[in-house]
C-alpha positions, 0 to 999 in steps of 0.5 A: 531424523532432523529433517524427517522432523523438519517436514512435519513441521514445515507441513503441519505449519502449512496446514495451519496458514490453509485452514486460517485462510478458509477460515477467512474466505469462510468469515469474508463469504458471510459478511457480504452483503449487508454486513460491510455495506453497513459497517465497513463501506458503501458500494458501487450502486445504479438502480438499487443494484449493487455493483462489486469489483468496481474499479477493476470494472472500470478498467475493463469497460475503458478497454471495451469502449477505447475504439469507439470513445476517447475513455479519457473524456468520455466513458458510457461502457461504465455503470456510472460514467466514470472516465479513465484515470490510469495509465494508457498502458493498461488499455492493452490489457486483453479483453475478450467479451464471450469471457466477460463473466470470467473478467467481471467477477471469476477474475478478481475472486481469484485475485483476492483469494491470492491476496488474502493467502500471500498475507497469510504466508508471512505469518509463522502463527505461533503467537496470539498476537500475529493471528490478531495483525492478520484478522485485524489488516483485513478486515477493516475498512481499506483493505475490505474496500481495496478486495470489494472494489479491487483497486489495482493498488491489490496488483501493486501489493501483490507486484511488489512482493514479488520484486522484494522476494527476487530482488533482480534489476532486469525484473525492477526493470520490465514490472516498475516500468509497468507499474509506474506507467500504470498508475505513476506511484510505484516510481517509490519502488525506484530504490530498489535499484540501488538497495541490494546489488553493491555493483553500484555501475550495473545499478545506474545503467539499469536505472538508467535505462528505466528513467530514460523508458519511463520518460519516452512512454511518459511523452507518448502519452502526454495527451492522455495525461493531461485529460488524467489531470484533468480528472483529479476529483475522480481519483482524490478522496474524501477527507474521511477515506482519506490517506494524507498528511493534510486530511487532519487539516480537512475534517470538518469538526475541527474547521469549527474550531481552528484554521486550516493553517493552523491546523497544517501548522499543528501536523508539521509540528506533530510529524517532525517530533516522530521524524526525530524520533524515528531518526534516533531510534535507528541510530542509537538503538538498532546501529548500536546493537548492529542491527541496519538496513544498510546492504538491505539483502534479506526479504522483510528489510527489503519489504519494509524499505519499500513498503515506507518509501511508498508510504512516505511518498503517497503520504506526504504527496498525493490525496490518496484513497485509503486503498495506499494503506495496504502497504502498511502490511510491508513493514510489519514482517521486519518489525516482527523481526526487530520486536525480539531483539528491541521491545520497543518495537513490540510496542510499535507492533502494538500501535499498529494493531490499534491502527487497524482496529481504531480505524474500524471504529472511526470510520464507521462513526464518520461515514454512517453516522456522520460523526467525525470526532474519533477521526480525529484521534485516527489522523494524528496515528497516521502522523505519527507511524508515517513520521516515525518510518520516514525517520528510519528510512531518511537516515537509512538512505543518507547513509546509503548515499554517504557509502556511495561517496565514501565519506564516510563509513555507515557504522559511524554515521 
């Protein structure tokens, strides 16, 4: 009888996920076009028409002029003329011409419609507020930008939730290798070696052995990355788009008032304090009450592990175009998680939920109406979520190094 209940249950929440994903699809198909081209984003356009999936588009022109162009320097099978600024691995992706209209459009519907439906299946729905995380995450402005241009960030998200689900070091192996000579950020997802298998020897040979792989392609193709470097203005975003810890320091209406340094200075100063605060959280509250990352063997630990170190990583290092914040996504399911065991993590929730909605608001103000004062309000958030996780992790991973060595035992860390 359980288990005749338990697939009811099962069955009518799978029921509920279907019909909350066609009601998105349904939502998605009515707001374009003129609606997120009004409010969310401007598109690709040449000769007032618009052009959609654009970087994907992008990708697959490069692959069709590669024989007869150096696509790194030169690139007319683009509508715009754009150059190729990923990885030269990505150039072997199979095109047939004859299915063009599959690859242009078919293609990155599906994708898409994936995406959308993985979001989704993290969610049990049973509460008001999961259904608002959900709406919230997708329909505002990066993750409507990463679905209309589909970037390849989508096929990262997308790549990496499959490796935090399996968690094999043969799959890090092959899909991190690809990732990383695709497009360089994903060697964030390097610790994935390290954080579920306590066979420490079978982790460092397998490391091993993609450092040595990444580094041999790497060197095969050091011509093709400098013309890459070469093309940073292509792939660095603009301040208001902009997914940085230096982008507070870029809007113009505080360059007005302050200096750039001064305006660094201030950041630093607001990232240390939520660093700490991050820090302490995870060592006087969830330790306390034995709830660790340390031996990281369940999915959504896995999930927001990874997901902060690429947040951190992306965040700290590059310009990055605000598709990165997708990985955002990845740390909610733990925090979920946490927020029924420690309320201050409810809160949490709650800032993130205002992060999605706020940036709504203030990315329209700036790009259509060329108004950059609730930015502002918008960068300092980011400063704060990204410092607060790269809190969390640095203490989890010092430990993890500490427990490799043995010095001492991670419960009195």
């Amino acid at each position: 009888m359980f288990n005749l209940l338990k697939s009811y249950y099962l069955r009518d929440r799978l029921t509920q996920k279907i019909i909350f994903f066609l009601l998105i699809i349904t939502i998605l198909y009515f707001l374009f076009p003129k609606i997120i081209y009004s409010y969310f984003i401007f598109p690709i356009a040449k000769n007032n028409q618009i052009y959609l999936f654009g970087d994907w588009s992008v990708l697959i022109s490069a692959i069709n002029c590669k024989i007869d162009y150096n696509i790194f320097v030169n690139n007319p099978c683009d509508v715009i003329g754009r150059k190729h600024v990923y990885g030269s691995i990505l150039l072997f992706i199979p095109y047939f011409e004859k299915y063009s209209k599959f690859y242009f459009l078919y293609f990155p519907i599906i994708v898409n419609f994936i995406f959308i439906f993985v979001v989704i299946s993290h969610f049990t729905l049973k509460s008001l507020k999961e259904y608002i995380l959900v709406l919230f995450f997708i329909f505002n402005p990066a993750t409507i930008l990463l679905m209309e241009r589909l970037n390849f960030d989508i096929f990262i998200f997308l790549l990496t939730i499959i490796l935090c689900y399996y968690r094999k070091n043969l799959l890090n192996l092959f899909i991190i290798l690809f990732l990383s000579l695709s497009k360089f950020y994903p060697l964030s997802l390097f610790p994935l070696f390290f954080i579920n298998d306590k066979n420490i020897l079978k982790n460092l040979i397998y490391a091993s052995i993609f450092l040595i792989l990444l580094f041999f392609f790497l060197y095969l193709d050091k011509e093709n990355l400098e013309e890459i470097l070469n093309n940073v203005q292509q792939f660095s975003a603009r301040y208001y788009w902009s997914f940085n810890f230096f982008a507070l320091s870029k809007i113009p209406i505080l360059l007005t008032f302050f200096s750039k340094t001064s305006l660094i200075v201030l950041s630093l100063l607001f990232s240390l304090i939520f660093f700490f605060i991050g820090f302490f959280i995870y060592k006087n509250v969830l330790v306390k009450k034995e709830i660790t990352l340390n031996n990281a063997n369940s999915y959504n630990k896995t999930l927001f592990l990874i997901s902060s170190g690429i947040l951190v990583s992306n965040y700290f290092i590059f310009n990055n175009w605000i598709y990165r914040e997708v990985f955002l996504f990845g740390v909610i399911p733990f925090l979920l998680e946490l927020s029924a065991k420690e309320k201050f993590f409810n809160n949490i929730i709650n800032l993130i939920i205002l992060r999605f909605a706020y940036f709504s608001i203030s990315s329209y103000f700036s790009i259509f109406k060329q108004n950059d004062f609730l930015l502002i309000f918008h960068q300092i958030l980011d400063i704060f979520l990204i410092s607060f996780f790269l809190g969390i992790i640095f203490h989890y991973y010092c430990s993890l190094m500490l427990s490799f060595v043995n010095l001492k035992k991670y419960k009195n860390f």
